[in-house]
Structures are given as C-alpha cells and as structure tokens.
N, C-alpha and C positions, 0 to 999 in steps of 0.2 A: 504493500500500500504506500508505504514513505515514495519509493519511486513514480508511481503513477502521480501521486501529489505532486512531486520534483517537476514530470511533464506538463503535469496542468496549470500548475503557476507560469511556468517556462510559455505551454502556449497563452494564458492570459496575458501575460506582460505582450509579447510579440504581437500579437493582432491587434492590442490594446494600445500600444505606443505608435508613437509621430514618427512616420519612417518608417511603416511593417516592414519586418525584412522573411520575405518567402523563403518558405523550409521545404523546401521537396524530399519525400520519402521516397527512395531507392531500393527495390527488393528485389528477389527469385528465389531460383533454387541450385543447390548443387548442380554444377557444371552448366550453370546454365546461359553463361555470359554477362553476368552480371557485375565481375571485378572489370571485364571488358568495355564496359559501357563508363563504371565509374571512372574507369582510366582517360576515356575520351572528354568524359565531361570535366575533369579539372583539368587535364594536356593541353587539349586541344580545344574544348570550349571555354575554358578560364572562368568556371565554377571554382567553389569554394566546398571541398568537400568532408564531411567528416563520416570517418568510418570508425564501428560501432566494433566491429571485431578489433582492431587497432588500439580501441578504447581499452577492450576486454583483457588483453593484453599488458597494456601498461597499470593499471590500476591492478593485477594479480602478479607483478614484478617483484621479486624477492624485497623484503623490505618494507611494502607500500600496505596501505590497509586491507586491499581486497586478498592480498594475498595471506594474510592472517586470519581472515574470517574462513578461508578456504581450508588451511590446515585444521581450523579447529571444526570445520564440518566434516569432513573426510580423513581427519588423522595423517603425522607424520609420515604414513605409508606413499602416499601421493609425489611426495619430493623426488627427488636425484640429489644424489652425492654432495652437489654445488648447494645446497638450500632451495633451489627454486624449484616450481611445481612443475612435474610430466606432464605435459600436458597431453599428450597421447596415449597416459594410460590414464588421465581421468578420464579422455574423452571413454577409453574403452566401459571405464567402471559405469560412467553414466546413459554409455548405449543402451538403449533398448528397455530403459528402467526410467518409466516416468517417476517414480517418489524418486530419485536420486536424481533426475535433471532437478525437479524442485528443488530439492536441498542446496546445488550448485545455484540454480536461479534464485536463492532467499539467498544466498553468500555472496554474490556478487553484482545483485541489481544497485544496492544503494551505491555501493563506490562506484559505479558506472553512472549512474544517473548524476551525481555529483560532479563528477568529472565532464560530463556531457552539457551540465548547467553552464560552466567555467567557460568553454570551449566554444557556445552559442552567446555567452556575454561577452567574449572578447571579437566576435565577429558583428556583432549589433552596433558595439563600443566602436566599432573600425567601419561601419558603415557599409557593408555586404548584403547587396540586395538581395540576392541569393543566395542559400545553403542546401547542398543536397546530404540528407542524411541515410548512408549505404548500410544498411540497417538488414542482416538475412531473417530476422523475427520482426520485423516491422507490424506485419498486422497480428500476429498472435501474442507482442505486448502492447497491441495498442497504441500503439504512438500515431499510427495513423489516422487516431479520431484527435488522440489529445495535442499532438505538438507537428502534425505538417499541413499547408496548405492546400497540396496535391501528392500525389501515389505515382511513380512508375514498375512496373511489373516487367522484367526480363523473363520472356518467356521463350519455350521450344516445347518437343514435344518429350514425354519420358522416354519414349527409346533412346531419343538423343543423349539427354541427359546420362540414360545406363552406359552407352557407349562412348560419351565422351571423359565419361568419370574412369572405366575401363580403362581408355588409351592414356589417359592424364598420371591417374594413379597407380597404373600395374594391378590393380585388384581383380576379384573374380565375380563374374555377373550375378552370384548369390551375394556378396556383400555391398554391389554396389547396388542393389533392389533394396535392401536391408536400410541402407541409408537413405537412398530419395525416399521409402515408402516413412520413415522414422518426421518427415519432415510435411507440412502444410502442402498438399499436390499446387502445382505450378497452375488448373485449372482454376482451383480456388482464389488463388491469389489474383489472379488474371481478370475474373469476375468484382473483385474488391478496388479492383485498381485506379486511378481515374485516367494514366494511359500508358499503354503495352507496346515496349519495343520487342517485336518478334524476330528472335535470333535463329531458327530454323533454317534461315539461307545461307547464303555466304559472309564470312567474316566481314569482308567488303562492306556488303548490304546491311548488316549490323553496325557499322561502324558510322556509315554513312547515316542511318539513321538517329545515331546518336550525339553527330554532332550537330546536324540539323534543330534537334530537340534541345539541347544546350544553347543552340543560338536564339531561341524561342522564349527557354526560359530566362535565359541573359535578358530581352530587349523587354521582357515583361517587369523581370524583378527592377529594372532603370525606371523605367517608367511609375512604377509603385512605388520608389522612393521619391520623386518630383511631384507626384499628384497626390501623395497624403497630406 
C-alpha cells in the first residue's frame, strides 16, 4: 500500500502542477522488443527514460536498503561470496511461486517507489516534458491508472516471443513457455494499452515505428509544457 500511495501523490502533484510533464508507461513481454523500442526512444528520439528494472537493481545493491529488506525476507542463503544478492537464484526460488514473488514484491516495492519518486522530481525540477516509464509490470502494479498519462504495449505474437527467448537465451522451449506463461499474456496487455507498437515484423519496421512515436510524443509533451 505505502507504494501505490508513493504513485498517487506522484500522479496528483504531476497532472496537478503548472507545466504537466507527461509520463508514458512503457511495457510487454519477455522477448518481446520492448528494451528495443526503449533504446530508440531515449537514442534516437531524445526521451527521457527511466527504467524500473534498473531501478530494481540499484536500490537491492549491497549496502542500500532494499537490499536489506531482501536478506531478511529470504535469509543469508540468497547472497554470493561478495555480500551481494544472486540474483539468478532468487529469481529461480521465486519462479513459479506466487506467495514468494509476494514476499520479494513486499521487500522491494517501497525502496523502488522511493527511489522512482527522486528520479521523477528531478526530471519535473529540470523541466522534461516527457518521461517514459519502461516498467515490464506496468499494468499488474498499476501505475498505469495511478502515475502515467498514456500506455505503450510492445507487442508480437507468443510463438515469437518462445522462439526469440530460445535463440536469445540458449534455453529449452519447456522453460521458455514456463516463463512467458508465468507473466500477464502480451494479448492482455495489448487490450489495456492506449497504443501498441507491433514488433512481429522486421527489426527495421519496429524501429521505425518507434521513432516515429517518440517524435509524437516529443512534439506533444513541448507543446503541454507552453499551453499549461
């Protein structure tokens, strides 16, 4: 709950303040081109992006608080040698175990949400008409009611997704089913969205459509900061 509060003040102040500065939520799924699109959008479209795994990462760094809260939910066993957390064997412990992603998601929502308050005040503070937030749980934590203005959905289809996870990863098509099925199906999210770049074609055609949409959101988010 603390976290979902952290986004709702975060969206009141933004839409409430002189100068809204538009939040674009960024999602998909596994293999589904979705780090590809955010690449274009801060490269090549000259977005302002923050990413939410990135986040998850720095705030469970040896040291920092999320990375505390995480030992004491899951016990010393979690580490490596150096102090800091496996993260490949928690990810294993909490595969496939919804009460244990919980546990991880109560350990590490509020240091994330805090850190993600900081990171959206200093882009407001700097005058950033746009921010895209590259978020893979975007709609299953809700932030896409409570803190973005609009949704994009990287979408394909699941075979893709099985076979590009395959060629990416080395794994075997029982475990890469195992994963997309573990995760919100890409129709779902597609249906939530308010608009879908379809990566099913060529890298090209993906690419192209995503700087397209950056250039869109750029001339919107300019124009929202002159006419508030």
């Amino acid at each position: 709950w603390r976290a979902r509060f952290l986004s709702l003040s975060l969206s009141l102040h933004w839409r409430g303040a002189r100068g809204a500065m538009h939040i674009v939520g960024l999602t998909g799924g596994i293999a589904s081109g979705k780090s590809t699109v955010a690449k274009v959008f801060e490269e090549a479209g000259g977005l302002r992006v923050v990413d939410l795994d990135k986040i998850a990462h720095e705030v469970t760094a040896k040291g920092r608080w999320g990375h505390r809260r995480v030992v004491a939910a899951f016990g010393p066993s979690v580490l490596r040698e150096d102090g800091c957390i496996d993260r490949a064997k928690l990810a294993d412990i909490v595969f496939g175990d919804s009460a244990l992603r919980s546990r991880l998601n109560r350990a590490t929502h509020l240091p994330i949400a805090a850190a993600l308050l900081l990171k959206l005040l200093r882009c407001w503070l700097t005058l950033t008409p746009v921010v895209v937030l590259d978020a893979p749980l975007l709609f299953e934590t809700r932030l896409d009611r409570t803190l973005c203005s609009s949704t994009v959905c990287v979408w394909c289809r699941e075979d893709q997704q099985l076979a590009r996870m395959q060629g990416r990863d080395g794994c075997t098509a029982a475990h890469a089913k195992a994963r997309v099925s573990a995760q919100m199906p890409l129709d779902e999210k597609r249906k939530r969205a308010t608009l879908v770049i379809d990566s099913s074609g060529t890298r090209e055609e993906t690419l192209a459509r995503a700087l397209d949409l950056a250039n869109e959101y750029k001339r919107k988010g300019i124009r929202a900061w002159l006419w508030s």
